[in-house]
C-alpha positions in Angstrom: 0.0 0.0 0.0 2.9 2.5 1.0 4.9 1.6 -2.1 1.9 2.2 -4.4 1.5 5.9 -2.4 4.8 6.7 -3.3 4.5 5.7 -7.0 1.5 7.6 -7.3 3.4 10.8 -5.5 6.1 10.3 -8.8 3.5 10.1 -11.4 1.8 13.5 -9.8 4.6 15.4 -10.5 3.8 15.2 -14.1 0.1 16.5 -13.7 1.3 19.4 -11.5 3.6 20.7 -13.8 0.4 21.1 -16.0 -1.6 22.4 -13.2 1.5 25.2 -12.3 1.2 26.2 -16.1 -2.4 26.9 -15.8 -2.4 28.8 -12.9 -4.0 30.2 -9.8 -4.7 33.1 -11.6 -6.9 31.5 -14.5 -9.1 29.7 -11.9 -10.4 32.6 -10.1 -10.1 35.5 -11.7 -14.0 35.5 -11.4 -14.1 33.5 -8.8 -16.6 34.4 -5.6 -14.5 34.3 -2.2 -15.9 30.8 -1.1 -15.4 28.9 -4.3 -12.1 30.3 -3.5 -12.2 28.7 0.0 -13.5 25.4 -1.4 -10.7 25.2 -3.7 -8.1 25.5 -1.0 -9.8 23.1 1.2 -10.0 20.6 -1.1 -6.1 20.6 -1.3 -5.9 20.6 2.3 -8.2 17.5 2.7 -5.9 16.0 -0.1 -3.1 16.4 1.5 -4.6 15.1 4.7 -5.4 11.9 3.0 -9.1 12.8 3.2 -9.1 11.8 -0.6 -13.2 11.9 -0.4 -13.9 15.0 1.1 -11.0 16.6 -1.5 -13.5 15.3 -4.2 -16.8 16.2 -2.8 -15.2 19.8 -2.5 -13.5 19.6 -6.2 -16.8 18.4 -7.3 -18.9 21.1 -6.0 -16.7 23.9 -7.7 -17.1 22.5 -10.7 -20.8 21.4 -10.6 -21.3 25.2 -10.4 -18.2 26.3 -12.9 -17.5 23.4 -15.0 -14.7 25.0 -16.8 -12.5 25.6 -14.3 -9.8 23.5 -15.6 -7.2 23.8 -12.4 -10.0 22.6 -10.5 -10.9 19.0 -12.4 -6.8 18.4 -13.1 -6.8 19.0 -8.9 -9.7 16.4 -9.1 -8.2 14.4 -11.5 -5.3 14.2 -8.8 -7.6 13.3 -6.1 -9.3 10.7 -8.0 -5.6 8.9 -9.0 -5.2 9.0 -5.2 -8.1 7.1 -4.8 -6.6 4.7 -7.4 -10.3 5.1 -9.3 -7.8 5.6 -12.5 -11.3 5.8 -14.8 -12.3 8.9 -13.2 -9.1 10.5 -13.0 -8.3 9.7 -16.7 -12.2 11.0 -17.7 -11.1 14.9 -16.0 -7.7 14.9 -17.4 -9.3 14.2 -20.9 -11.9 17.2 -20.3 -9.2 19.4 -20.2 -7.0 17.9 -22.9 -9.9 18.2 -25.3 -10.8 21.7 -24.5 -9.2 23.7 -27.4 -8.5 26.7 -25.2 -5.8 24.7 -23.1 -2.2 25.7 -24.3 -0.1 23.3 -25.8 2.6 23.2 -22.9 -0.6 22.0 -20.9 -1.8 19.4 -23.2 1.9 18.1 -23.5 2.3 17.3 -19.4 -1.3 15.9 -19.6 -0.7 13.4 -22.1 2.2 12.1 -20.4 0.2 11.8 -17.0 -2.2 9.5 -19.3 0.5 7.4 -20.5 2.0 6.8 -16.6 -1.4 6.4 -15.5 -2.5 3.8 -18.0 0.5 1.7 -16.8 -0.1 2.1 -13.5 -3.4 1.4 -13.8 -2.2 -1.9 -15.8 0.3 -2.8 -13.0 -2.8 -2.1 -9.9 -5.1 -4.7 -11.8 -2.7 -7.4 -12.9 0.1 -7.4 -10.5 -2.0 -8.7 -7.3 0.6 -10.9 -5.5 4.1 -10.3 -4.9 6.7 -12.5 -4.2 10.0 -11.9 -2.1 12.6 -14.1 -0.7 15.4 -13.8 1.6 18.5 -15.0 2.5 21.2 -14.8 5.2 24.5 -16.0 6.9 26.9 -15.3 9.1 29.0 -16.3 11.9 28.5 -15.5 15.4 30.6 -16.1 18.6 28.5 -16.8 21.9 30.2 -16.4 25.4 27.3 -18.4 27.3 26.2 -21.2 24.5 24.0 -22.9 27.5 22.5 -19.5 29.7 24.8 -20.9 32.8 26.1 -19.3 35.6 30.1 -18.0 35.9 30.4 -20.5 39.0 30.2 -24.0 39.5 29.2 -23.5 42.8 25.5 -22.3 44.1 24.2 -21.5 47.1 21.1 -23.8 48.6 20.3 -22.8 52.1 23.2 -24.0 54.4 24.2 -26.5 51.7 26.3 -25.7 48.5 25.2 -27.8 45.3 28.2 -28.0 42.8 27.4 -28.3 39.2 29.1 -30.4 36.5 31.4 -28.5 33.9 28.8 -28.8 31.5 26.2 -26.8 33.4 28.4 -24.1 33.9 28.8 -21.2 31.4 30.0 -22.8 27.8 31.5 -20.2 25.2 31.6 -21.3 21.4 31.5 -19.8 18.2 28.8 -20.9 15.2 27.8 -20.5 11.6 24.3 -19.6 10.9 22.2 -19.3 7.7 18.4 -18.5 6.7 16.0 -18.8 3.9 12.3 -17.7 3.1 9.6 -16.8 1.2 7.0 -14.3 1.6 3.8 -14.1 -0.4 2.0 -10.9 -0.5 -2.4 -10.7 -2.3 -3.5 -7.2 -2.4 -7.1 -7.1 -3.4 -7.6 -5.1 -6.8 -10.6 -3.3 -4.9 -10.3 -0.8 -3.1 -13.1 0.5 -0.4 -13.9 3.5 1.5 -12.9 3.7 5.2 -14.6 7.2 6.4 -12.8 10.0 4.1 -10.0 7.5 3.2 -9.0 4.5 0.5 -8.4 1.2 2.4 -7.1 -2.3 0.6 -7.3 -6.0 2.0 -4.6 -8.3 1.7 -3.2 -11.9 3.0 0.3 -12.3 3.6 1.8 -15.8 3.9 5.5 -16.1 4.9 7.7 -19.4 5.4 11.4 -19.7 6.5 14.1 -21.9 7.9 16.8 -20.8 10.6 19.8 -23.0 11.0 23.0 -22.2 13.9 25.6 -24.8 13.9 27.9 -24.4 17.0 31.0 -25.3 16.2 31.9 -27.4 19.4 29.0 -27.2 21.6 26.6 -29.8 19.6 23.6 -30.0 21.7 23.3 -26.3 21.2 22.5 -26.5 17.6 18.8 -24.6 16.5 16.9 -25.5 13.7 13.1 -23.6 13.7 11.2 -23.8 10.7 8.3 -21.4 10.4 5.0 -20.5 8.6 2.5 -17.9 9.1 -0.4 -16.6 7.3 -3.2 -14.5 7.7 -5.1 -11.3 6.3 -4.3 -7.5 6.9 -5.8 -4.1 5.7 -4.4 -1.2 4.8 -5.8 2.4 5.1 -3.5 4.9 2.9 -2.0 7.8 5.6 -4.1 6.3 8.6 -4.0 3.1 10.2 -3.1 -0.5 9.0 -3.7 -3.7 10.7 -2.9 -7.7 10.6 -3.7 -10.7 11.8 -1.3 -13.7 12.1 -1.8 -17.3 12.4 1.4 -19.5 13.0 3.5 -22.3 13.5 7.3 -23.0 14.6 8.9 -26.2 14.9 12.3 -26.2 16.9 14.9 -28.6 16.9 18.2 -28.2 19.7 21.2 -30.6 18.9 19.2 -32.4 16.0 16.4 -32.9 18.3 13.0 -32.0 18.2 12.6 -29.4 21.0 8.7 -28.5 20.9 6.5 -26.7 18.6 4.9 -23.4 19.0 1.4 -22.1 17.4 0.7 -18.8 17.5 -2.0 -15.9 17.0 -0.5 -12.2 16.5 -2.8 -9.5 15.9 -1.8 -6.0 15.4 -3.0 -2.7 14.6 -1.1 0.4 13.6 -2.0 4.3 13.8 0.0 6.4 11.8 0.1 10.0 12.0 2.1 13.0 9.9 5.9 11.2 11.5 5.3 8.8 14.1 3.0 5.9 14.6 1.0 4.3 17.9 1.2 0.4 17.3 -0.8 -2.3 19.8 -0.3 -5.6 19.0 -0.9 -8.8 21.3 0.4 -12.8 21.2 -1.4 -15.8 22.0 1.1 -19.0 21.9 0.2 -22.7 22.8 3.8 -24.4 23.6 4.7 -27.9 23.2 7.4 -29.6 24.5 8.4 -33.0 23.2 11.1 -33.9 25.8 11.0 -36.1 29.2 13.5 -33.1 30.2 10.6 -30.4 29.5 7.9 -32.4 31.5 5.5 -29.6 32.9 6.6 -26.6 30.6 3.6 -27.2 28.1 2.0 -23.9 28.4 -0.5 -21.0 26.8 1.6 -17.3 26.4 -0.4 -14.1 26.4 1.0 -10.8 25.8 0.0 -7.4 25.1 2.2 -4.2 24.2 1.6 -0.6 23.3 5.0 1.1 21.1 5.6 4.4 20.1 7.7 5.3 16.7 8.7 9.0 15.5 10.8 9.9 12.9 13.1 13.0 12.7 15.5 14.4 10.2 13.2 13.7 7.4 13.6 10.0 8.9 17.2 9.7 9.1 16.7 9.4 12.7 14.0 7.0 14.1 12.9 6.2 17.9 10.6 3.5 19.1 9.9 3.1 23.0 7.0 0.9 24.6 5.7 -1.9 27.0 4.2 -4.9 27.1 2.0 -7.3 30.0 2.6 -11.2 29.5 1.5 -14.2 31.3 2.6 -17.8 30.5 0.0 -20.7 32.5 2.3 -24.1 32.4 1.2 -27.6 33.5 3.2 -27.4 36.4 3.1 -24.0 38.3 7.1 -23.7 39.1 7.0 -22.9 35.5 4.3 -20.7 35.2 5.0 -16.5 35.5 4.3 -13.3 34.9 5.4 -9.8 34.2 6.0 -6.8 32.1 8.8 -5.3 29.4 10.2 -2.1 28.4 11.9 -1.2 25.1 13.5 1.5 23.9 15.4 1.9 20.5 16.7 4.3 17.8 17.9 4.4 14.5 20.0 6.3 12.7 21.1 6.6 9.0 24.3 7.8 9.5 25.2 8.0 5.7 24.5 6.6 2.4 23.3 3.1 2.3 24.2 2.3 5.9 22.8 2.7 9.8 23.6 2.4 12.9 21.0 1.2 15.3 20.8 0.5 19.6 18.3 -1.3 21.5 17.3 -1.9 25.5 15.3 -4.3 26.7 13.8 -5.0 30.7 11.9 -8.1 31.3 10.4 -8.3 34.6 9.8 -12.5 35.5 8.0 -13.8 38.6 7.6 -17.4 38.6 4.0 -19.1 40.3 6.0 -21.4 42.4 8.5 -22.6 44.3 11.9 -24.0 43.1 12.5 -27.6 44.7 15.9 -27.4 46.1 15.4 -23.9 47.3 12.2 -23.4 48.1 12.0 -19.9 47.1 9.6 -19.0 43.8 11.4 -17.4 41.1 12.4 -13.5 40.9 14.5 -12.2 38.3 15.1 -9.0 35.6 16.5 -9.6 32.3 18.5 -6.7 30.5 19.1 -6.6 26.9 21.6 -4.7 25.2 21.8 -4.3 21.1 24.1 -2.3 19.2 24.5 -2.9 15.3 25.6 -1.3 11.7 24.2 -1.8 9.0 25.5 -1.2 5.0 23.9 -2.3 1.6 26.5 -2.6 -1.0 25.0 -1.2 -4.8 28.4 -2.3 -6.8 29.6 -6.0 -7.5 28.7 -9.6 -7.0 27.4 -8.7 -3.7 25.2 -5.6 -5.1 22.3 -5.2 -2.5 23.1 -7.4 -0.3 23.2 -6.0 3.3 26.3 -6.2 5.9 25.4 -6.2 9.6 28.1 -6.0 12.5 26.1 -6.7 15.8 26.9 -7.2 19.5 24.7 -7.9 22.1 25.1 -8.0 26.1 22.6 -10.0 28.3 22.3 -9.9 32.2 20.0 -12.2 33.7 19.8 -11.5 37.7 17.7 -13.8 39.7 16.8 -14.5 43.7 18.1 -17.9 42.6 22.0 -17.7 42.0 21.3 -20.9 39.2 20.1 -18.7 37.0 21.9 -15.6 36.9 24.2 -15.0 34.0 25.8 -12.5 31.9 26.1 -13.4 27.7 27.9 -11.6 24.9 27.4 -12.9 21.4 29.4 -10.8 18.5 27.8 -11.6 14.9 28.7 -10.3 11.0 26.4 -11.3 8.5 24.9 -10.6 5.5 20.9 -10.3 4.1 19.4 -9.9 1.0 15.7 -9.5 0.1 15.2 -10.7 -3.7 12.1 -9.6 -5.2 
């Protein structure tokens, strides 16, 4: 829907140059004040993205004057906006046929009639897209397993020692990704108050494989596949719904499958956006080790994004509530998140980017050998570059450099932990 806008934006160019030539002047040189008025809100609602009440207010102009010709190429504008390309080809023709309309006028109109009969070619016939991505990289990971620095851990008066397995394992790994994505976007458009609003289904499918290059048992595989429908509202609000289902392998195991529900919906305003989206997950385990961690995952979360810099520079901050019910209650918790991020495109083709990230855990139940429940805060740190190459074999592929500190801290010295994993890869979306 955004890319389509931003064609459309291009193509306009062409049709203003022809509305420039003609001039204010011409329109209302015996013009009454409010026709004057009406004109200049109908650009405003335009430019609002209040395409329908820009042509009511064209319309009413011209129902009255029908030869102001600024007035139905503005309309034929507002009508290409709408993507209703038979209307705004039928205006632009009225004043191409007139034989009062200069030559220089006629010339830009034609060539907005020649751009809009293949966009209008491209909106009908080109309904799906397809896009796929790869990546790969490698990665070095200074806590492999999420263990604790000592072997040692305090249990009341006692001291349990752990094997050197348990404690913290560093290794390094290769990783590498593939997907698909599948976009429908309905040929019809429909009217959502004073706005133009498209449905569409989106149905995605990937694979995500990290080989350790020591540490074996460590090795993820998830494949993944979501689908579900989505609508658009050009300049207002866009939502989704997702349906999907992961299947994770550790160490060449099968590890548990996930099925999940995601909705979300998006407000967008003149350079930020309000986004709410929520996640409902059934987890299955498949291992005697994972007896009792079967659970259902709610969440909620409300994020703020504003752009600045004519969107060089981009902040997101919010929240979310979760609550994860497992068979057995030791597992079971509750809490809350914070993020905050920014990114910045610090020059041509490339960005650098930081993340934080709080999660607030506490756990239903008691542990057994301590007999305390569970308390502990998570802290995320991201930092990353990113650069697209546009010259050689590797044309638009994209480089990332990433690093990434985590700090668990728990009332239960078992699970605290710190882990740093250092990655360089590279992505490319084909399309």
């Amino acid at each position: 829907m955004h890319t389509t806008y931003d064609k459309i934006k291009t193509t306009l160019t062409i049709l203003v140059l022809a509305i420039t030539i003609l001039g204010v002047t011409t329109v209302f040189a015996q013009a009454e004040t409010d026709v004057e008025k009406e004109y200049k809100e109908g650009l405003y609602q335009r430019e609002k993205g209040n395409i329908y009440k820009s042509i009511e207010a064209f319309n009413s102009i011209l129902s009255a004057q029908p030869n102001l010709h600024r007035v139905r190429l503005e309309l034929a504008v507002a009508y290409y906006r709408a993507m209703n390309f038979a209307e705004a080809r039928n205006n632009a023709q009225q004043v191409l046929d007139n034989p009062k309309t200069p030559q220089s006028v006629k010339l830009s109109i034609n060539a907005f009639m020649a751009q809009l009969k293949k966009d209008e070619e491209k909106f009908y016939t080109k309904k799906t897209t397809l896009e796929y991505t790869a990546a790969f990289g490698l990665l070095h990971d200074t806590n492999v397993n999420a263990g604790p620095t000592t072997s040692t851990v305090p249990v009341g008066i006692y001291t349990l020692y752990l094997t050197p397995q348990s404690v913290q394992q560093s290794d390094s790994a290769v990783y590498a990704s593939v997907g698909i994505s599948h976009r429908y976007q309905s040929p019809q458009t429909f009217k959502a108050g004073d706005k133009i609003g498209r449905f569409g289904w989106t149905t995605r499918a990937s694979l995500y494989r990290k080989d350790y290059f020591r540490e074996k048992d460590y090795n993820l595989d998830i494949i993944s596949l979501s689908t579900g429908p989505s609508v658009s509202v050009l300049q207002s609000w866009r939502a989704n719904m997702n349906f999907g289902i992961d299947q994770v392998y550790m160490g060449g195991i099968s590890k548990g499958q996930y099925y999940s529900a995601t909705p979300s919906i998006t407000k967008q305003y003149k350079d930020s956006e309000v986004t709410w989206d929520a996640a409902f997950i059934k987890r299955e385990f498949g291992q005697k080790s994972d007896t009792g961690r079967d659970s259902l995952y709610a969440s909620t979360g409300l994020y703020y994004g504003r752009l600045f810099q004519d969107g060089k520079f981009a902040v997101q901050l919010g929240g979310r509530i979760f609550n994860e019910n497992a068979d057995t209650s030791r597992f079971s918790n509750d809490g809350t998140e914070v993020l905050v991020g920014a990114n910045w495109i610090a020059w041509n083709n490339g960005s650098i980017y930081g993340r934080f990230r709080q999660k607030d855990s506490n756990f239903d139940d008691v542990e057994p050998l301590f007999n305390k429940r569970r308390d502990e805060t998570e802290q995320r740190y991201d930092v990353g570059i990113n650069h697209t190459l546009k010259k050689g074999a590797f044309k638009n592929w994209k480089i990332t450099a990433s690093y990434t500190f985590t700090n668990n801290d728990s009332n239960l010295a078992i699970y605290d932990y710190d882990r740093e994993v250092v990655s360089l890869g590279m992505s490319r979306i084909f399309r």
